[in-house]
C-alpha positions in Angstrom: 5.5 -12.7 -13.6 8.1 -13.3 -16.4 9.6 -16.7 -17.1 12.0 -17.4 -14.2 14.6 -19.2 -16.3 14.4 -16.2 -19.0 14.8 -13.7 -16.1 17.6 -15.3 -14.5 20.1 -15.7 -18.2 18.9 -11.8 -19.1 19.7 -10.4 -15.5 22.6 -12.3 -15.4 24.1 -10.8 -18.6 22.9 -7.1 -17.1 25.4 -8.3 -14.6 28.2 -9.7 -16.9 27.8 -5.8 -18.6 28.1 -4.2 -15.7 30.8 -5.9 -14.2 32.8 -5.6 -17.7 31.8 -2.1 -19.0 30.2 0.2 -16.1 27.3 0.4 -17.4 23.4 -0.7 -17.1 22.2 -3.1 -20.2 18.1 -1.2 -20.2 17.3 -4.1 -23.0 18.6 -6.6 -21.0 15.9 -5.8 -18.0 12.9 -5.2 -17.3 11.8 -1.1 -17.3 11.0 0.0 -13.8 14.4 -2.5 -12.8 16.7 -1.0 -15.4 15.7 2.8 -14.4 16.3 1.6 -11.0 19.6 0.0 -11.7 20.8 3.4 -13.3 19.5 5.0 -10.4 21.7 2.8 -8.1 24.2 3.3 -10.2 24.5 6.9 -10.6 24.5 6.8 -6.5 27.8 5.1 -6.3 26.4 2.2 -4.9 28.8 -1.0 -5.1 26.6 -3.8 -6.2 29.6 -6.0 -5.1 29.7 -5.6 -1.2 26.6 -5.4 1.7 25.5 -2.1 1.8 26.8 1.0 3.9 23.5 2.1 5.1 23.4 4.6 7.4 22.6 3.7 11.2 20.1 5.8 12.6 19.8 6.9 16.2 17.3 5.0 18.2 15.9 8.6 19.0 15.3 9.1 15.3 13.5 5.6 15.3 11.3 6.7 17.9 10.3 10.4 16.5 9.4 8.1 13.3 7.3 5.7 15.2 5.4 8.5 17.4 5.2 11.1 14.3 3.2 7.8 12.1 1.3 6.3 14.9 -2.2 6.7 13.2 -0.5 5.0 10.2 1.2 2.2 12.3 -2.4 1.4 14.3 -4.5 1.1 10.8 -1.4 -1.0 9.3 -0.5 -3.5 11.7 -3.6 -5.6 11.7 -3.5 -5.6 7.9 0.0 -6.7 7.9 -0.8 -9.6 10.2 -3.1 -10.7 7.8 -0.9 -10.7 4.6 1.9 -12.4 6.8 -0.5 -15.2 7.3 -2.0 -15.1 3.9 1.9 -15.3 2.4 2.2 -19.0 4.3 5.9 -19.0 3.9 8.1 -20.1 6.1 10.5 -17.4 5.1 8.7 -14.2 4.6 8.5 -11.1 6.4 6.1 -8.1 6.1 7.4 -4.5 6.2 6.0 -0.9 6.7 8.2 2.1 5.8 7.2 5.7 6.0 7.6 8.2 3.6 11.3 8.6 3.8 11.8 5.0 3.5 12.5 4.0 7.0 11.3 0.6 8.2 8.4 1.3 10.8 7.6 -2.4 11.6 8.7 -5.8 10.4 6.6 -9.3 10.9 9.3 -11.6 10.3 9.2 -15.5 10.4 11.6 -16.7 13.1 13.7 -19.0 11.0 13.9 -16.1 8.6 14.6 -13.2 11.2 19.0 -14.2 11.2 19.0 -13.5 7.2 16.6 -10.5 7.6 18.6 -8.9 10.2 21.7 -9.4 8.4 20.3 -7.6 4.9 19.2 -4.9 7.4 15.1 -5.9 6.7 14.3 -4.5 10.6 13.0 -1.5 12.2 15.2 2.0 11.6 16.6 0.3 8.3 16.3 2.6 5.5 15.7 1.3 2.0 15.4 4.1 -0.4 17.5 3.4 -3.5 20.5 5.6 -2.7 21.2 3.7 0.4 20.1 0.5 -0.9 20.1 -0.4 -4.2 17.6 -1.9 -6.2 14.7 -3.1 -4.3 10.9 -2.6 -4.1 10.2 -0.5 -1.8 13.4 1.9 -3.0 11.2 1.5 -6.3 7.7 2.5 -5.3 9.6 5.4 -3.2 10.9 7.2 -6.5 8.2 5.9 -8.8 5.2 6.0 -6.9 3.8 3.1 -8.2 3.7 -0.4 -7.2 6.3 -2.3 -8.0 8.0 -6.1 -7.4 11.8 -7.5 -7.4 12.9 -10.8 -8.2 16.1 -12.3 -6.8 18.9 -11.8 -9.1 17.1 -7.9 -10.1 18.1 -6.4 -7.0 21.3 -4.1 -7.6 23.0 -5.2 -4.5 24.1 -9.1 -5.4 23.7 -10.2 -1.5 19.8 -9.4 -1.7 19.1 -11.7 -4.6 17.8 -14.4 -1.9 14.9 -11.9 -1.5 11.9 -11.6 -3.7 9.4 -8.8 -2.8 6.2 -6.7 -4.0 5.6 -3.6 -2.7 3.2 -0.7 -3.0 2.7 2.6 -1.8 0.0 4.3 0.7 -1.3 7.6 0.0 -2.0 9.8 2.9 -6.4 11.4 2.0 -4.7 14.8 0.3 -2.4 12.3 -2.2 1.0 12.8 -0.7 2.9 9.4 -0.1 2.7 8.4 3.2 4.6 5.3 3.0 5.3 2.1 1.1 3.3 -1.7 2.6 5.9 -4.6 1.2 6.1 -8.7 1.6 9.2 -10.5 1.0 10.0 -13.8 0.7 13.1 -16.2 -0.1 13.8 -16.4 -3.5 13.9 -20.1 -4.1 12.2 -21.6 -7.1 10.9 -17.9 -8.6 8.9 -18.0 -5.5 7.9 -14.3 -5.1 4.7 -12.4 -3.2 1.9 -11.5 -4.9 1.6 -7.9 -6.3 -2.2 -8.0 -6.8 -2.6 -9.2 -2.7 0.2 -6.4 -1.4 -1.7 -4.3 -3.6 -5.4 -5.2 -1.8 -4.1 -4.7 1.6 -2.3 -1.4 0.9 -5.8 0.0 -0.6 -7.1 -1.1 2.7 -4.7 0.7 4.5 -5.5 3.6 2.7 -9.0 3.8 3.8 -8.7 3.2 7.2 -6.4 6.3 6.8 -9.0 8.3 4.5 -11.9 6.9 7.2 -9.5 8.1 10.2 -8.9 11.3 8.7 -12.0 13.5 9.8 -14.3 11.1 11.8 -16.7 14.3 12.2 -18.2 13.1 8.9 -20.4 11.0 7.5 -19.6 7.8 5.6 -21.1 6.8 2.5 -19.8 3.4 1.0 -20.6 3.4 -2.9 -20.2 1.4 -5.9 -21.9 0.3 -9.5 -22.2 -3.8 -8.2 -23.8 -3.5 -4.2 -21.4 -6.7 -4.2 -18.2 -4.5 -4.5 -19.3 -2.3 -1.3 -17.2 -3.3 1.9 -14.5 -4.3 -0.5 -11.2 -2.4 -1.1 -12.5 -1.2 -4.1 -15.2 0.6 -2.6 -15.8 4.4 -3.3 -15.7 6.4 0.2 -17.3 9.7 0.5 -16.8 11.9 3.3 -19.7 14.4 4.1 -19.1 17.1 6.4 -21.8 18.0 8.5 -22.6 21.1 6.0 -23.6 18.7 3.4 -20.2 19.3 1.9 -18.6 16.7 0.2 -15.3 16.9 2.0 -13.5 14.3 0.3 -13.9 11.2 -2.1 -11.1 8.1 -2.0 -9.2 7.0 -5.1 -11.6 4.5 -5.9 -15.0 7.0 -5.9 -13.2 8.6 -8.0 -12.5 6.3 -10.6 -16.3 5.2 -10.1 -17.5 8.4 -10.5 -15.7 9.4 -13.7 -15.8 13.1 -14.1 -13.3 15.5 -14.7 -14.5 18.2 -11.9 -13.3 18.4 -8.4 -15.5 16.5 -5.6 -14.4 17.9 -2.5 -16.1 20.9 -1.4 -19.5 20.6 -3.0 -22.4 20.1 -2.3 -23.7 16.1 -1.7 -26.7 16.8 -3.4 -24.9 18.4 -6.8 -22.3 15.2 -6.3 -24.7 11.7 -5.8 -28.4 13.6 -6.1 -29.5 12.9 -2.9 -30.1 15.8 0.2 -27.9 15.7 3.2 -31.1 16.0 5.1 -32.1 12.3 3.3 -28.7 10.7 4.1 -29.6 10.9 7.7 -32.9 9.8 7.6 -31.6 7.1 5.6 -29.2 6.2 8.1 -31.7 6.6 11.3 -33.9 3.8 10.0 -34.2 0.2 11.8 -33.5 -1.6 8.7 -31.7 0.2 6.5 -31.3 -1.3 2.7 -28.6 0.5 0.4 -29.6 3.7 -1.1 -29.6 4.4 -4.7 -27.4 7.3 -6.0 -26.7 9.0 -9.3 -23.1 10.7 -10.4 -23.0 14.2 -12.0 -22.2 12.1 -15.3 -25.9 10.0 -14.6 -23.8 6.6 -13.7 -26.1 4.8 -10.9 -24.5 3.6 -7.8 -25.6 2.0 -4.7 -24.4 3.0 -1.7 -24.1 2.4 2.2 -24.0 4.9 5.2 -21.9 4.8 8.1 -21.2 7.5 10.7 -17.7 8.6 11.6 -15.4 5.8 12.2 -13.3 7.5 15.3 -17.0 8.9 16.5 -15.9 12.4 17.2 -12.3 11.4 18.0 -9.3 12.8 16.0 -7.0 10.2 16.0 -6.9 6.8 14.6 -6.2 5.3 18.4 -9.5 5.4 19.0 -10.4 2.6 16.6 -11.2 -0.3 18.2 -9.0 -2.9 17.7 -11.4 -5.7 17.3 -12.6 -3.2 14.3 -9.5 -2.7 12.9 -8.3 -6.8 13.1 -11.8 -7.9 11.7 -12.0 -5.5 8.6 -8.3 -7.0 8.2 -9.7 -10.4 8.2 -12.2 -9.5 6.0 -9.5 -8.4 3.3 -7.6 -11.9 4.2 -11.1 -13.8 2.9 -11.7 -11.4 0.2 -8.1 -12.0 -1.3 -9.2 -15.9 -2.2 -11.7 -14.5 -4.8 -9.3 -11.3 -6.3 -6.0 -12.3 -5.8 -5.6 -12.8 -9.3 -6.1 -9.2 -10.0 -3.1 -7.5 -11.4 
């Protein structure tokens, strides 16, 4: 986080420049805010008033909302847990989907008036060009995460917000929408990147998990301490003995160049189909020793399919879904210093 003080006399010289010439002062800000900035700017947005954000039907809202139900079931215990990790008495936690729509909001009570009045609710939509400046507008053109403080915002009325955002990829890669936590800019007060960041890689692999629930699960990682966590590696193995997918994190763990999916487990981890079940049949069964194609040894755990044998992400319990969220919640006291 930079210097609070140093932040506030730069940005407010971006704003003196823009007020007096039109234009956005890049040296003056920081580099994902002043490309944001000159976004905002090129969409006519006037950083002066509230904004003119379009009103969508409640029909629309709906559509949204039925189209990302899997996404809204693996995400809402997750976001109860960061809303109580944040302790603030004015914080809220927001889902959007791909398009930048607001799916759900956990709002504080005594913050809920200022939220509503910004527009932080369900059906808002808070891409850049209706919005300005903001993190979730950021992560939705840069794909990255990405975190706002007060007086950075474009838009001048959503200075009292600070926020940290991050985006959820769908299994095949493709954005599937942005996890964010706000709170009330007082004091440089702002959420954590690093723990928005945790519970939006656990989203994730409930989604990856969720995605074909015909498969088997295999947990991996170099440290056995690191499997269970969100920075797991998750294999999928189709009932061929095909890999049929591998998470962000295997991959990265992993560490070759050649494409996962679609081959064969035994070619990927050196270990038979055939011995993964009998591995996973046993009474007591300790983690299994793997190998990568590039010789790196990894330890591993086996689950079956998450849904088993449903296709949608309904059928996950719920007391499944809220105690793997709790789980992240205690795991954030040891990492949340991870950046």
């Amino acid at each position: 986080m930079p210097k609070i003080r140093s932040l506030h006399r730069e940005v407010d010289r971006a704003h003196g420049v823009l007020d007096d010439q039109g234009v956005v002062a890049s040296e003056l800000l920081r580099d994902p805010i002043a490309r944001s900035w000159s976004r905002s700017l090129g969409a006519s947005i006037d950083y002066r008033r509230p904004p003119n954000a379009p009103e969508l039907h409640a029909g629309i809202v709906a559509d949204a909302t039925e189209r990302d139900h899997d996404l809204l079931l693996c995400a809402q215990p997750f976001m109860e847990s960061l809303y109580a990790e944040m302790r603030d008495s004015n914080s809220l936690v927001l889902l959007t989907d791909s398009t930048g729509m607001i799916l759900h909001a956990t709002i504080d009570v005594d913050f809920e008036p200022t939220a509503k009045c910004l527009g932080a609710i369900q059906g808002s939509v808070w891409r850049e060009d209706c919005r300005g400046t903001n993190a979730m507008g950021i992560v939705l053109a840069d794909r990255v995460p990405a975190e706002v403080f007060g007086p950075e915002h474009f838009l001048r009325c959503n200075g009292v917000f600070g926020c940290a955002a991050s985006p959820i990829f769908d299994p095949t890669g493709n954005l599937r929408g942005v996890l964010d936590a706000t709170t009330e800019f007082r004091g440089g007060r702002t959420p954590s990147l690093a723990v928005v960041r945790l519970f939006a890689t656990m989203i994730e692999n409930q989604l990856f998990q969720a995605a074909h629930p015909e498969c088997v699960q295999l947990h991996f990682h170099k440290r056995p301490q690191f499997i269970g966590t969100p920075w797991e590696g998750i294999a999928l193995v189709a009932p061929d003995g095909n890999v049929l997918a591998v998470n962000e994190s295997g991959r990265c763990l992993v560490t070759t160049a050649d494409r996962l999916d679609r081959r064969c487990v035994e070619n990927v981890f050196g270990v038979s189909y055939s011995a993964l079940i009998d591995h996973s049949r046993q009474q007591v069964t300790p983690l299994l020793k793997l190998r990568s194609p590039t010789g790196i040894a990894l330890y591993a755990k086996i689950e079956w399919g998450l849904m088993q044998g449903s296709a949608s992400a309904a059928a996950v319990p719920s007391k499944r879904r809220t105690s793997m969220a709790a789980d992240c919640t205690a795991q954030v006291a040891a990492f949340d210093t991870l950046d």
